[in-house]
KEDOBA-660808 format. One record per residue (C-alpha): x, y, z; residue in one letter. Coordinates in nm, 2 decimals, m for minus. Layout:
REM KEDOBA-660808
       px       py       pz   resn
        X        Y        Z      a
...
REM end
This chain:
REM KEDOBA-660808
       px       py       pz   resn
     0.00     0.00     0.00      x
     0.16     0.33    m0.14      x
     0.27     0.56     0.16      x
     0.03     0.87     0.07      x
    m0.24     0.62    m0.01      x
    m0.52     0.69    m0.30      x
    m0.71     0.96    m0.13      x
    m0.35     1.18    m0.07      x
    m0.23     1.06    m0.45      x
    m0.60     1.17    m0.62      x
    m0.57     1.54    m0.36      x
    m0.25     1.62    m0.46      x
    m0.31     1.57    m0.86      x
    m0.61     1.78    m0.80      x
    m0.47     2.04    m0.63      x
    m0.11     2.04    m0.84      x
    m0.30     2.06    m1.20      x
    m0.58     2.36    m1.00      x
    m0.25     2.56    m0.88      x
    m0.09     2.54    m1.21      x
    m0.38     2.64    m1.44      x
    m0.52     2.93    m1.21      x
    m0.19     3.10    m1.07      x
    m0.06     3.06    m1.41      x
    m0.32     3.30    m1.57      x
    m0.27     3.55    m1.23      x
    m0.10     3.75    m1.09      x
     0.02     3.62    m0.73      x
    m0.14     3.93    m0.47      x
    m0.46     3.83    m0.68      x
    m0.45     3.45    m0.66      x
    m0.38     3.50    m0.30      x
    m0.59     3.72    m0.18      x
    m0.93     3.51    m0.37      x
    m0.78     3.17    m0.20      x
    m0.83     3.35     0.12      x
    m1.20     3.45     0.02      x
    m1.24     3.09    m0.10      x
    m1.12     2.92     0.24      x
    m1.30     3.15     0.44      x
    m1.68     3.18     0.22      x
    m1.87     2.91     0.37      x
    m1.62     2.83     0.65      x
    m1.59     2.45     0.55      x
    m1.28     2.29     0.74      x
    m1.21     2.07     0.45      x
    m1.23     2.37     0.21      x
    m1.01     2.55     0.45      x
    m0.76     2.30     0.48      x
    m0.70     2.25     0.12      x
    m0.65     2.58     0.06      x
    m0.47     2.66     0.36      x
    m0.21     2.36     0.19      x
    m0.27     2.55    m0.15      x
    m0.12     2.89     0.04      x
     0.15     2.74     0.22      x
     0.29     2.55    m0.09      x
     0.38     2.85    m0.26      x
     0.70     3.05    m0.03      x
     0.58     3.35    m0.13      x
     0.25     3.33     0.06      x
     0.46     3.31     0.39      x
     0.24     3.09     0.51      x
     0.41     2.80     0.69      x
     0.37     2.41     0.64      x
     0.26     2.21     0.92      x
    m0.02     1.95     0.85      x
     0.07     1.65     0.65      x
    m0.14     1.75     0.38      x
     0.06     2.09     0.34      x
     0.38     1.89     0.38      x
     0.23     1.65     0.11      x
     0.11     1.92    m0.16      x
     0.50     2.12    m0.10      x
     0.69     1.76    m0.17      x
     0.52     1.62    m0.47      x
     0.40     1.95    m0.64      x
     0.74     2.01    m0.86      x
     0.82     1.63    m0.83      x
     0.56     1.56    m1.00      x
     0.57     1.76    m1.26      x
     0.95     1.66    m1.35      x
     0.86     1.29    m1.34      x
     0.58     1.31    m1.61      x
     0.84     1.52    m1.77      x
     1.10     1.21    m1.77      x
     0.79     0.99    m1.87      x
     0.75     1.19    m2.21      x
     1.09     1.18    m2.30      x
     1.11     0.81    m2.29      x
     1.07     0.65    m2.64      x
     0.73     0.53    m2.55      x
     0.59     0.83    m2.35      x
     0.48     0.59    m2.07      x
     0.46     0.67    m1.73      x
     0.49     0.28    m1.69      x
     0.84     0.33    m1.80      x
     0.97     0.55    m1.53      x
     1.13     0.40    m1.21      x
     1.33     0.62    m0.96      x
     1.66     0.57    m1.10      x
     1.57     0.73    m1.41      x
     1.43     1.01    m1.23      x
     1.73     1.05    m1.03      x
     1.92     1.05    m1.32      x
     1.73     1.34    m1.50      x
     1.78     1.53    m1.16      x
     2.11     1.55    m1.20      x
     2.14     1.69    m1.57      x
     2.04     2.09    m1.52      x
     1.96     2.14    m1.83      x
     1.68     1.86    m1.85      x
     1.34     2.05    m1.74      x
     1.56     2.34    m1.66      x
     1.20     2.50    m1.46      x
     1.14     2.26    m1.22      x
     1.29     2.37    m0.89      x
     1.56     2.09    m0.80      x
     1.60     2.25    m0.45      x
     1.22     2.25    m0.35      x
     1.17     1.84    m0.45      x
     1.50     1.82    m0.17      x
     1.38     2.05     0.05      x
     1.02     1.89     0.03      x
     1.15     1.51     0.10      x
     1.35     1.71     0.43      x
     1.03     1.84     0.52      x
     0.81     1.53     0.49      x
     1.13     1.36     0.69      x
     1.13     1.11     0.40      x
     1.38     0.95     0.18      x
     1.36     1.10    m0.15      x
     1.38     0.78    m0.33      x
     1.07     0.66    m0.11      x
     0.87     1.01    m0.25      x
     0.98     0.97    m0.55      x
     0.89     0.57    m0.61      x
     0.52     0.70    m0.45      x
     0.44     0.97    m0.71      x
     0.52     0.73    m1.00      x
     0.29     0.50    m0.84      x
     0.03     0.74    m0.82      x
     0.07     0.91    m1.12      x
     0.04     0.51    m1.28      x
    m0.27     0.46    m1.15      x
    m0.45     0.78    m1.36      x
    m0.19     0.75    m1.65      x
    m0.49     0.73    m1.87      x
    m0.66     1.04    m1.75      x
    m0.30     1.21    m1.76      x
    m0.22     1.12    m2.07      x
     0.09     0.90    m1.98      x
    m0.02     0.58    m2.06      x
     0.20     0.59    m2.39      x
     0.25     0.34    m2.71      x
     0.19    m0.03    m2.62      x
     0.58    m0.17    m2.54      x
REM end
């Protein structure tokens, strides 16, 4: 049984592919400020927790991680993005291809998805007080189990 487990996996897609497509299109003091409204609007504790996670992921809010589900979201947020990277580089575009040596391997060549913060998939293992290899081996495990929905099922080996 993965470490995260299917609920944290399913969250942390969610919430990685929401931050991307929103923030992307807004400026940050904007983004921020309506992920406040958001948390606050019907004062769900679920709805505040996610975006509470959502706010503390990102440095600049200044908001520190403390839950597990903050911790979570921080760790696998540019991981995961830099392992579906090394997934559609391979000659079949699979995420069924990808095991953690590969990844660590990609890590190491800078100019290999050159945006992807290096430092904040180390700093997010040291937070979680996980081996990296251990976070790393769990979002390819998660990110198997909705290739299809991702995209990174691939060409048939």
């Amino acid at each position: 049984m993965p470490i995260f487990g299917k609920q944290w996996a399913c969250c942390t897609t969610w919430i990685t592919n929401a931050i991307q497509t929103w923030s992307a299109a807004r400026p940050k003091a904007t983004h921020l400020s309506a992920l406040r409204g958001f948390a606050t609007k019907d004062g769900g504790k679920k709805r505040e927790e996610i975006c509470r996670a959502i706010l503390s992921h990102a440095d600049y809010a200044n908001v520190p991680r403390e839950t597990p589900l903050e911790k979570t979201l921080f760790a696998v947020d540019e991981l995961s993005s830099f392992i579906v990277a090394v997934a559609l580089v391979r000659p079949t575009k699979s995420i069924h291809d990808v095991d953690v040596r590969a990844v660590k391997k990609k890590m190491k060549d800078k100019a290999f998805a050159r945006a992807v913060n290096r430092e904040d998939i180390l700093r997010g293992a040291e937070q979680l007080g996980m081996p990296l290899d251990t976070i790393i081996g769990e979002v390819i495990t998660a990110l198997k189990s909705d290739a299809e929905r991702l995209g990174l099922v691939g060409t048939v080996h």
